[in-house]
C-alpha positions in Angstrom: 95.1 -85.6 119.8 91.7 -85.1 119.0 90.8 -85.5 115.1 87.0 -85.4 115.5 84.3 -82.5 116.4 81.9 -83.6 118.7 79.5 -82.3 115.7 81.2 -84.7 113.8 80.6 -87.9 115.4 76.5 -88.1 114.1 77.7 -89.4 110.7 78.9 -92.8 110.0 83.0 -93.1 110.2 85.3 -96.2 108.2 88.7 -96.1 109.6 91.8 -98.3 110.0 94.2 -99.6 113.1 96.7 -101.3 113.8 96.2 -104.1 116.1 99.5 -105.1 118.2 97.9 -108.8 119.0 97.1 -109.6 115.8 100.3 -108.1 114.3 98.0 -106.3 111.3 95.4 -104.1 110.7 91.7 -103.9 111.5 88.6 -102.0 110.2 87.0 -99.9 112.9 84.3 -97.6 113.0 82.8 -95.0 115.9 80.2 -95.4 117.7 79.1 -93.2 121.2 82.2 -91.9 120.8 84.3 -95.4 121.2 86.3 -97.0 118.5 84.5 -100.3 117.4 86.2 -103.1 115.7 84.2 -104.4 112.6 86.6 -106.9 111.0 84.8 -110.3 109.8 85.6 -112.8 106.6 82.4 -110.7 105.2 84.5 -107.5 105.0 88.4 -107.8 106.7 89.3 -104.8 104.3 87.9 -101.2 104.2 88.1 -101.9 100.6 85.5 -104.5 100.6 83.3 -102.3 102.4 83.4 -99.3 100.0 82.7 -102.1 97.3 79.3 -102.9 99.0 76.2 -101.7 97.7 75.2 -99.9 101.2 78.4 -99.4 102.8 77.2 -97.1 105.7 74.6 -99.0 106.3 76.7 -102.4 106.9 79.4 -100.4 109.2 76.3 -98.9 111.0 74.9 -102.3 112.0 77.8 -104.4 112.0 79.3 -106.5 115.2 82.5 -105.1 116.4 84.2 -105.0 119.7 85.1 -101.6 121.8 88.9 -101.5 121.5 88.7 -98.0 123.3 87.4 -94.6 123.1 88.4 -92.5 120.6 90.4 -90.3 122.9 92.6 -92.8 123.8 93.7 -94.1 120.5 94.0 -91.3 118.9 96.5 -89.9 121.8 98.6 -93.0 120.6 101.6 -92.9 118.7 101.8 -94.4 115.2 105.2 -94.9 115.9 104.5 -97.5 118.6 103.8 -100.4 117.3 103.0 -102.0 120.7 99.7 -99.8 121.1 96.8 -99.1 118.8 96.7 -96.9 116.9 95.0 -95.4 113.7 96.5 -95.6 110.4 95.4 -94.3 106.8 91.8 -95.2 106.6 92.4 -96.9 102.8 94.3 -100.1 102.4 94.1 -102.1 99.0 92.7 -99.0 97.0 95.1 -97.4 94.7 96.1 -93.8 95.8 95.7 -91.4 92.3 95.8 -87.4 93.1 94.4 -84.9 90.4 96.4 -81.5 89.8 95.7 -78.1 89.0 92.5 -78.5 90.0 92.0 -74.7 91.0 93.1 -71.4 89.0 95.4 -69.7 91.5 97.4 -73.4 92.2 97.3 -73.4 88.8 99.4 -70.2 88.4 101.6 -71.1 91.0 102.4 -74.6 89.1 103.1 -72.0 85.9 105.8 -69.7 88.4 107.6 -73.2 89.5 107.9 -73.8 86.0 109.2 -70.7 84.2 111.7 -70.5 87.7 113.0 -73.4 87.2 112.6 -75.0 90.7 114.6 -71.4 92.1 112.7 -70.0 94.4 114.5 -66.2 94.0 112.8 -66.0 91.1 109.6 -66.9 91.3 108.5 -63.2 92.6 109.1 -61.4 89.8 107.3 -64.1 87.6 104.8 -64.5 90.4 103.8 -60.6 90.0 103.9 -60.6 85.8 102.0 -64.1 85.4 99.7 -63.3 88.2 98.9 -59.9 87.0 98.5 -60.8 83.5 96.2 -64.3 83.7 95.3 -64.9 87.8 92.1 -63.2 87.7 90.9 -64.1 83.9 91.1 -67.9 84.3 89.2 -68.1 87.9 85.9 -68.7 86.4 87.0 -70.1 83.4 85.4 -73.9 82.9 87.8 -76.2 82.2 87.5 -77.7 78.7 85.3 -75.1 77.2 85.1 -73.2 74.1 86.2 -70.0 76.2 88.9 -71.9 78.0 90.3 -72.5 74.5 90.1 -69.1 73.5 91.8 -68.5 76.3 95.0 -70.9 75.5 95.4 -69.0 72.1 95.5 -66.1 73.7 98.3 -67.4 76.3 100.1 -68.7 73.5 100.8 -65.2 71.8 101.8 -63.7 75.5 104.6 -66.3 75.4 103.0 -67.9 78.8 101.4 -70.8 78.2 102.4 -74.2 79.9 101.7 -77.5 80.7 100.1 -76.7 83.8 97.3 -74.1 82.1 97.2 -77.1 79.5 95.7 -79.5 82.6 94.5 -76.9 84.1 92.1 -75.3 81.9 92.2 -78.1 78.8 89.5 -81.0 78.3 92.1 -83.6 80.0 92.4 -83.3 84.0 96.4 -83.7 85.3 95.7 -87.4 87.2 98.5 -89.2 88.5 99.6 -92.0 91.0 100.3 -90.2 94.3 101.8 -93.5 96.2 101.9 -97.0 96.4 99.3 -99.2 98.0 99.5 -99.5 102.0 102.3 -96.8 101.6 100.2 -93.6 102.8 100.2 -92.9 106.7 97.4 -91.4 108.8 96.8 -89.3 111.4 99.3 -88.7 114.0 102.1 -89.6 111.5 105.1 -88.2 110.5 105.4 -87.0 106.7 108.2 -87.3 104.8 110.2 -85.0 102.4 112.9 -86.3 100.3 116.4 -84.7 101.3 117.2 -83.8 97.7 114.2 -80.3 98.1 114.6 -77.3 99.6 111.2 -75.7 98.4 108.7 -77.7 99.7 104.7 -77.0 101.4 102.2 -79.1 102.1 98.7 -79.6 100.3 95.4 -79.8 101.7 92.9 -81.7 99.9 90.0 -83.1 100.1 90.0 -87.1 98.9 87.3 -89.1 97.5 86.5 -93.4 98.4 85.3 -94.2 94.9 84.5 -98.3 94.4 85.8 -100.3 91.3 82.6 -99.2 89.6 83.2 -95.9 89.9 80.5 -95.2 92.7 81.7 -92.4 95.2 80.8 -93.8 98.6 82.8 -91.3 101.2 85.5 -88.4 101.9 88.2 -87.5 103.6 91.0 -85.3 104.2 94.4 -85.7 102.3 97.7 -83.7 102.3 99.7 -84.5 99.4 103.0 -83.3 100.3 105.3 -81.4 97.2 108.7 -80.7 96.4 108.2 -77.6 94.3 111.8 -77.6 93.4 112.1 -81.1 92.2 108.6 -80.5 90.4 109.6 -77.1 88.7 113.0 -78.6 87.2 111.0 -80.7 85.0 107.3 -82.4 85.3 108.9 -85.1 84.5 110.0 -85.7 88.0 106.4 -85.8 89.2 107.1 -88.8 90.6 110.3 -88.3 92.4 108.6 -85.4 93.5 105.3 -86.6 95.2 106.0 -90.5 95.6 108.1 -90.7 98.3 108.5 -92.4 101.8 105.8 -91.3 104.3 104.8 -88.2 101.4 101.3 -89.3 101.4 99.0 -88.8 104.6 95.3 -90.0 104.5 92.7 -89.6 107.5 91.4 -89.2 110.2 88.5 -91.2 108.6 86.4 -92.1 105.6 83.3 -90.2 106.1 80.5 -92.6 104.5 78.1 -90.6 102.6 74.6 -91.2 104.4 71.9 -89.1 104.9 74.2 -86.2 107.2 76.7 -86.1 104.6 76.5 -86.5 100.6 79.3 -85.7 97.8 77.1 -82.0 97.9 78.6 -81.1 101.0 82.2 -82.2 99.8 81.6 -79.9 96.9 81.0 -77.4 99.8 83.4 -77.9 102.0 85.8 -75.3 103.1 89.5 -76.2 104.5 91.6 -74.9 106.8 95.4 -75.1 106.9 98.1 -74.2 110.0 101.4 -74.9 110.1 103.3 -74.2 113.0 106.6 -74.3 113.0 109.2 -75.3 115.5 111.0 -71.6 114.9 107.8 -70.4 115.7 106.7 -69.4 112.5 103.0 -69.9 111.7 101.3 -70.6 108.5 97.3 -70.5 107.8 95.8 -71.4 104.4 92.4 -72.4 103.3 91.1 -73.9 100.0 87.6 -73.3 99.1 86.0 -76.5 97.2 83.6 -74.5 95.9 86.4 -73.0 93.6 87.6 -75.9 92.3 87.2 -75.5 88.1 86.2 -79.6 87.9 83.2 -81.3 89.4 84.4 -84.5 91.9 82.5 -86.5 89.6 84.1 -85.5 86.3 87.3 -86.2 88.0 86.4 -89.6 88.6 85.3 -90.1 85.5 88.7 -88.8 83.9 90.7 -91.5 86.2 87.9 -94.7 86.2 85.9 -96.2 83.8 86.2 -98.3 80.3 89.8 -96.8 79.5 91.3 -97.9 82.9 89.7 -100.4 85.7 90.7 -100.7 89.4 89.5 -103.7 90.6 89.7 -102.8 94.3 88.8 -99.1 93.8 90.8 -95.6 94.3 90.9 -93.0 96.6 91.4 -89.8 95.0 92.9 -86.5 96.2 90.7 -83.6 94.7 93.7 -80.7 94.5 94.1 -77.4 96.1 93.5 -74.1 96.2 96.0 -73.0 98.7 99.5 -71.9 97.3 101.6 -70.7 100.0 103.5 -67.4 98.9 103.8 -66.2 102.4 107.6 -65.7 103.1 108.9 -67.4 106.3 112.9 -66.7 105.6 113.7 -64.7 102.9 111.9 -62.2 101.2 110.8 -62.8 98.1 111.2 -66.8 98.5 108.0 -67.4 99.9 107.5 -70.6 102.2 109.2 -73.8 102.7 109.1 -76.4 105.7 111.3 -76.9 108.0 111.7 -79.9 109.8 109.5 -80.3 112.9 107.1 -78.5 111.4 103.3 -79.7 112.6 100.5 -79.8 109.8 96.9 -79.4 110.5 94.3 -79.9 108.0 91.0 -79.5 108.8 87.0 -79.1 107.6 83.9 -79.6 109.0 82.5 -83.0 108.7 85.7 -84.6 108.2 88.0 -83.4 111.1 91.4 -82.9 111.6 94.3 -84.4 110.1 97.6 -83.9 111.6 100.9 -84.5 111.0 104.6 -83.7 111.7 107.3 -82.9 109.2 110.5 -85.2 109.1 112.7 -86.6 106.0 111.7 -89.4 104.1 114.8 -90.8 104.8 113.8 -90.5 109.2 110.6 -91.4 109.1 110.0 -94.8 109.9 110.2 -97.3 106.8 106.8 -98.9 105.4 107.7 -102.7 105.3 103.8 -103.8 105.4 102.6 -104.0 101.9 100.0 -106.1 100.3 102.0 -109.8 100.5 101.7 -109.3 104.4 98.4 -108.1 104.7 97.1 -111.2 102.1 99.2 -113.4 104.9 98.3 -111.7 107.9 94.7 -112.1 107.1 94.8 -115.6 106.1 96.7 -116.0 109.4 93.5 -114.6 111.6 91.3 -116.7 109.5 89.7 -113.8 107.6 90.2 -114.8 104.2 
């Protein structure tokens, strides 16, 4: 499985393995192509090196031992726990995911509600709320005087909803996506819970941002939905995105340097396939570019005086893809199937792939933060 672009491997790469002698993780970086390990007591998290004041510059010049090329673990399976292999590139950082972050997700949050979670009717609604706001809100900025004018306007069509409210209203949709540790990386299953029948995955692009709010890297993110569970109520939210294996994170955390700044993630284009076991084959792409907040005005909305994380966030950015391609039935647009194999990918950041299971098949995450606080203490590190 190769997750990085030979073009790719010039800037300065934080990642995360798991290390079968030492029964735990370790940080890693790249270097001539070979997977370096960088664990110390200075820095035994990628956490404490995002909360450095240079943290490329410590990962470029840090000590570390060859553990292999990258070729070689990255063909490993995270489901082998006898072999390294790479796991979500975040550890003690909380996970928080922004919504409806780009107008035409934004419209298909408003179809999922006004169908109810029931896909059969979403086409009709798609092709009356499409027609009558899709076009009008894409260069609307959110929180304006115009995106106001907007809402009142909405309100006497009968079609507003909580989704334009976040969407286009002063206060960004931010929530907790999944539990520390919880999120898997590349080569990974993901997992849907069994209760959804109208699911699709979401490529995002997601931010490394330190306890003081500093964005220090990107990566790539696909924050899985249950658009059924979702559309019944927002109040599900959580049932609907915080689930085993839901949350995938990776390849790695692209420090910003001088080949890559927070200007190119505000640039950066993203590619979607799905390919399905039934053959079916899905591509999608989300344009950054689009997106109707700036990265750093999303930040601010989840950090700062109103709400500390001492050991920092990583923060998916939203989408702009919305699948609506049918794979089954007409008019019911797309939904995974099991087996399916997800491919996210944009330049500078690589690939991030991952298969489709349950929640309730993929394998169980049992290593939170009490074993990783032990298991370092065991290796001496803290």
């Amino acid at each position: 499985m190769n997750f990085l672009n030979s073009g790719d491997l010039d800037g300065t790469f934080l990642g995360r393995v798991w290390l079968p002698e030492a029964k735990g993780p370790g940080v890693v970086t790249l270097r001539g192509g070979n997977v370096i390990d960088i664990t110390s007591k200075n820095a035994p998290t990628a956490r404490d090196i995002c909360e450095l004041d240079d943290p490329a510059g410590y990962v470029s010049s840090a000590e570390g031992t060859v553990l292999g090329t990258l070729e070689e673990i990255a063909s490993n399976s995270p489901n082998d726990m006898s072999a390294i292999h790479f796991l979500a590139p975040c550890d003690l950082q909380s996970v928080k995911a922004c919504g409806v972050t780009f107008a035409s997700s934004m419209v298909e949050r408003v179809i999922e509600e006004k169908a109810a979670g029931d896909p059969q009717k979403a086409e009709d609604i798609r092709a009356r709320v499409g027609a009558a706001i899709g076009e009008s809100l894409r260069n609307i900025k959110a929180g304006s005087d115009e995106a106001a004018k907007v809402k009142q306007a909405l309100i006497k069509e009968g079609l507003w909803s909580q989704y334009l409210e976040v969407g286009i209203g002063p206060d960004a949709e931010v929530f907790s996506k999944a539990q520390i540790l919880s999120s898997v990386g590349p080569g990974a299953d993901v997992g849907l819970h069994p209760v959804s029948s109208w699911n699709n995955p979401e490529p995002e692009v997601v931010l490394a941002v330190s306890s003081k709010g500093r964005i220090v890297g990107a990566t790539l993110g696909n924050d899985v939905n249950l658009r059924d569970v979702e559309g019944r109520s927002a109040l599900l939210l959580s049932k609907a995105k915080d689930n085993n294996a839901s949350c995938s994170i990776g390849p790695m955390i692209r420090l910003f340097d001088a080949t890559y700044s927070l200007d190119d993630v505000r640039s950066a284009e993203l590619d979607l396939k799905v390919e399905g076991p039934d053959g079916f084959v899905l591509d999608g792409h989300s344009s950054m570019k689009e997106i109707s907040r700036d990265p750093e005005e999303l930040v601010r909305q989840t950090l700062g005086r109103h709400h500390q994380y001492p050991d920092g966030i990583v923060l998916f950015l939203g989408t702009l893809f919305a699948p609506t391609k049918d794979r089954d039935v007409a008019g019911e647009g797309f939904t995974h199937k099991i087996g399916d194999v997800v491919t996210i990918s944009a330049d500078g950041l690589g690939n991030l792939r991952n298969t489709v299971r349950l929640s309730t098949e993929c394998r169980e995450w049992t290593f939170g933060v009490s074993h990783l606080m032990r298991n370092l203490a065991q290796r001496g590190l803290i």
